[in-house]
C-alpha positions as CSV (number, residue, x, y, z in Angstrom):
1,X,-163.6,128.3,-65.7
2,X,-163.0,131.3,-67.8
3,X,-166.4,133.6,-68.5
4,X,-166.8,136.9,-69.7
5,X,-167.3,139.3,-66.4
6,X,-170.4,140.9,-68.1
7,X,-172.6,139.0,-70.7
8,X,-174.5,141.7,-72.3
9,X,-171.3,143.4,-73.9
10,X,-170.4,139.7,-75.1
11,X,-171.5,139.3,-79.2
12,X,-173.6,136.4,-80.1
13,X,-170.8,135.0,-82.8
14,X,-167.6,135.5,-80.7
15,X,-167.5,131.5,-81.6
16,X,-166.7,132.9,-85.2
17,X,-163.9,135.0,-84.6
18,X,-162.3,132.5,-81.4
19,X,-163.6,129.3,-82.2
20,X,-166.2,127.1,-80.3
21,X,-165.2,126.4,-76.4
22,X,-163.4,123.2,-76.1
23,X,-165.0,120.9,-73.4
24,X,-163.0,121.3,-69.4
25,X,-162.1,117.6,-69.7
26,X,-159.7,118.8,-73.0
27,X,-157.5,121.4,-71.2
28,X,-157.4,119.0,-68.5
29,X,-156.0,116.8,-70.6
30,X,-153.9,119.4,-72.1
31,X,-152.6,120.4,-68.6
32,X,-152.1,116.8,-67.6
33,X,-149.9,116.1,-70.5
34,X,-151.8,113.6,-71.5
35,X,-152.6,115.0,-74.7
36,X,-150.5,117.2,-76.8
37,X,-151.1,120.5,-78.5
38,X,-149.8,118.8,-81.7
39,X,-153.1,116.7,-81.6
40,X,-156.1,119.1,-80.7
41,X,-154.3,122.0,-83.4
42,X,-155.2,120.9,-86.7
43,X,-158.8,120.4,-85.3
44,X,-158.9,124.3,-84.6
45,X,-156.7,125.2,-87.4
46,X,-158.4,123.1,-89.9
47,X,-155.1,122.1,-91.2
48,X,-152.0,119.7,-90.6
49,X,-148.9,121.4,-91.6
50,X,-146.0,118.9,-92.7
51,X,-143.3,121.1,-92.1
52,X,-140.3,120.0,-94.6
53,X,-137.5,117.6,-93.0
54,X,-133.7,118.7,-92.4
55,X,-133.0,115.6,-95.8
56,X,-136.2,114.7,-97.7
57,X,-136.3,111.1,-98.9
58,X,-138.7,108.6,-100.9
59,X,-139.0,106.6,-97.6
60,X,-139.5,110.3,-95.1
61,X,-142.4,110.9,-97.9
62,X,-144.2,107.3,-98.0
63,X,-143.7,107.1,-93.8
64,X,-145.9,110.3,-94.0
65,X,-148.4,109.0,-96.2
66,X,-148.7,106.1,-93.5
67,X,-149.3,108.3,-91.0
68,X,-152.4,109.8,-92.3
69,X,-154.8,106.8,-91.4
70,X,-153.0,107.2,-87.8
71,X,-153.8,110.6,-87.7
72,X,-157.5,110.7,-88.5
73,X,-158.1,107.3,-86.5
74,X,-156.5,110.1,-83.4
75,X,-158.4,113.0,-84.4
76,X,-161.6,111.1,-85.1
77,X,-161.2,109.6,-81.5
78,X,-160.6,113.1,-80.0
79,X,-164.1,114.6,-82.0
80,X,-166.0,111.6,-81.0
81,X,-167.1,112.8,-77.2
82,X,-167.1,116.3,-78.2
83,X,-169.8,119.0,-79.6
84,X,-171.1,118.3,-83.1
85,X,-169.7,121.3,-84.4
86,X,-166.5,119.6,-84.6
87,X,-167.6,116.5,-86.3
88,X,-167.6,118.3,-89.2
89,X,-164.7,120.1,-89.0
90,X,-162.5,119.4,-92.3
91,X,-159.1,119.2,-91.8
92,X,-156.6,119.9,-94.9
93,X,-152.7,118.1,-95.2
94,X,-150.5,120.7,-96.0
95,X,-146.8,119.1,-97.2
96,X,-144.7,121.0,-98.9
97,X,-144.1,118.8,-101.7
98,X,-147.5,118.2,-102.6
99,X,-150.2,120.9,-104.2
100,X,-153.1,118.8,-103.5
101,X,-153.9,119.2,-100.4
102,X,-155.7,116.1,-99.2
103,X,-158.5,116.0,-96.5
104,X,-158.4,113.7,-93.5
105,X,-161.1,111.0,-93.8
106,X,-162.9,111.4,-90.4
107,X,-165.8,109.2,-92.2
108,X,-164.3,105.9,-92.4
109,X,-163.1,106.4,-88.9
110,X,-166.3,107.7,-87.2
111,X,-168.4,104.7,-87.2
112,X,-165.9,102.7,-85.8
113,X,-165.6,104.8,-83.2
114,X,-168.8,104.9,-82.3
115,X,-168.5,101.0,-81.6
116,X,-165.6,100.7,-79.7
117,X,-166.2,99.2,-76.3
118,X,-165.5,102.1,-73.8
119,X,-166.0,100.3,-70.6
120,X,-164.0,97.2,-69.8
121,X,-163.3,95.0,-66.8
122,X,-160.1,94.6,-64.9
123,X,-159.3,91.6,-65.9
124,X,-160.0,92.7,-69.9
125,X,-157.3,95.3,-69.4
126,X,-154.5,93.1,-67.8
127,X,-155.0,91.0,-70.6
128,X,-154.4,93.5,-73.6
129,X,-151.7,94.8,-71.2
130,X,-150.0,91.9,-71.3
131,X,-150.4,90.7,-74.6
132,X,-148.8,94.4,-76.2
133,X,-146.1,94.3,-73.0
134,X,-144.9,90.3,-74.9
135,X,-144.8,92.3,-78.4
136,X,-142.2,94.6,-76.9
């Protein structure tokens, strides 16, 4: 665990100017590779960059605007065990086509979350394992 080797010289908003600490179980995660950098950055940023494809086309454009439910449903999953502070984190779309940049819904998201069913028996897994291993 990383700490500062003397607490007095520490400032109380620190938090400000590096961001709140992200829980251990994260950059285990992180470490793991079981979770990529791509998803915990526009949490801390506060923005998703679209960076512009090698050939831009109608279909790259409307694949993109698909992926934004997919994206808050994966972020909203990722906020849901951690501290409040980042439940109300905003996070911005930046594309370069578009001007307007549009905020991920966490909202919409959130409550569903919250009602997932975390814990689950054995036999409840090798069931939904099965049935996505048939759709493949």
């Amino acid at each position: 665990q990383c700490e500062p080797s003397s607490n007095e010289r520490v400032p109380n908003d620190l938090h400000d100017l590096v961001g709140p600490r992200l829980p251990s179980d994260i950059y285990f995660c992180l470490s793991q590779g079981i979770i990529s950098a791509q998803v915990i950055n526009p949490l801390l940023r506060g923005e998703l960059l679209e960076m512009p494809p090698l050939v831009d086309s109608e279909e790259y454009r409307k694949i993109l605007n698909d992926l934004i439910d997919i994206r808050s449903r994966t972020l909203c999953l990722l906020i849901f065990p951690l501290h409040y502070q980042f439940s109300s984190i905003e996070v911005k779309n930046i594309r370069w086509y578009d001007k307007n940049h549009k905020t991920l819904g966490f909202s919409a998201h959130y409550k569903a979350v919250s009602e997932l069913m975390w814990n689950f028996s054995a036999a409840t897994y090798e069931k939904e394992r099965s049935r996505q291993a048939t759709k493949q």
